[in-house]
C-alpha positions as CSV (number, residue, x, y, z in Angstrom):
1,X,0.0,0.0,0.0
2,X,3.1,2.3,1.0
3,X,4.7,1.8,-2.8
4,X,1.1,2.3,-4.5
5,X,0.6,5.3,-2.5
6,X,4.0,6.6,-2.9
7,X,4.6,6.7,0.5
8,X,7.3,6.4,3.1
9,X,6.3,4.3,5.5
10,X,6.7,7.0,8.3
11,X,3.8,9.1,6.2
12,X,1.7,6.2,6.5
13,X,1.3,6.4,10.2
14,X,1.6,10.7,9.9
15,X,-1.3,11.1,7.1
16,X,-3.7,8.9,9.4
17,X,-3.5,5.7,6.2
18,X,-6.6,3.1,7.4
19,X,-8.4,0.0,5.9
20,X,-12.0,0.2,5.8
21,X,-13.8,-3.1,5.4
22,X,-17.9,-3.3,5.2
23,X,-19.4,-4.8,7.7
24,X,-18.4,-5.7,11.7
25,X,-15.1,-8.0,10.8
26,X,-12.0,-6.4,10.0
27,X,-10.4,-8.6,7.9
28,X,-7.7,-6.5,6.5
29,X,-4.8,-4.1,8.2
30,X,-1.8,-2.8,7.2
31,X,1.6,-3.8,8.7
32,X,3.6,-1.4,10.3
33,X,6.9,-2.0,9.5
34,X,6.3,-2.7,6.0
35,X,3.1,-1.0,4.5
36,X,1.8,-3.8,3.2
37,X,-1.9,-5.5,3.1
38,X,-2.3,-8.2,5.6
39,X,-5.2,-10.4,7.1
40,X,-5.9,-9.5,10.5
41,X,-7.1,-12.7,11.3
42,X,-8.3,-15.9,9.8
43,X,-10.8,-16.2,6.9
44,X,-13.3,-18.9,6.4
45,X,-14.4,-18.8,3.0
46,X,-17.1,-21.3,3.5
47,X,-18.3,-19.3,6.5
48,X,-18.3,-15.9,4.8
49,X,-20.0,-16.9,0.6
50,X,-21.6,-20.4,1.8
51,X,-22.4,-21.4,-1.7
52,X,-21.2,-18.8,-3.6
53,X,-18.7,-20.1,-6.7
54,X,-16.4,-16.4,-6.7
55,X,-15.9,-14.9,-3.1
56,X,-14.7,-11.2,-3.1
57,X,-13.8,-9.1,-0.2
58,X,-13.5,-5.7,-1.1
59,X,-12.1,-3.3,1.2
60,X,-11.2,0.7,0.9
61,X,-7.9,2.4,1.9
62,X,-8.7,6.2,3.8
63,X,-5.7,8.6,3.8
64,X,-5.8,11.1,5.7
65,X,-5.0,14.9,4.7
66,X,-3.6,16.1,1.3
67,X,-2.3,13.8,-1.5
């Protein structure tokens, strides 16, 4: 997220950078020391589209202040 952003990672943590994912579950979070895109915690597929053939999770990057 840091590289696509064009960020140090320093103004990651400085311009406020969050994940937003819909719904209650945060499945997504950036890592700290590396700016990347990580799970938070385990995801259960079969729990989360049941029967569904193509599962998406979609999820929204927020930065804070001027780009």
């Amino acid at each position: 997220v840091a590289k696509d952003l064009g960020l140090e990672l320093p103004a990651l943590r400085d311009r406020g950078v969050r994940i937003l994912d819909r719904g209650r579950t945060q499945y997504f979070s950036l890592h700290g020391k590396t700016g990347h895109l990580v799970t938070a915690e385990r995801i259960d597929r079969e729990q989360l589209c049941e029967s569904v053939q193509q599962c998406v999770l979609r999820c929204g990057v927020i930065v804070e202040g001027e780009m």
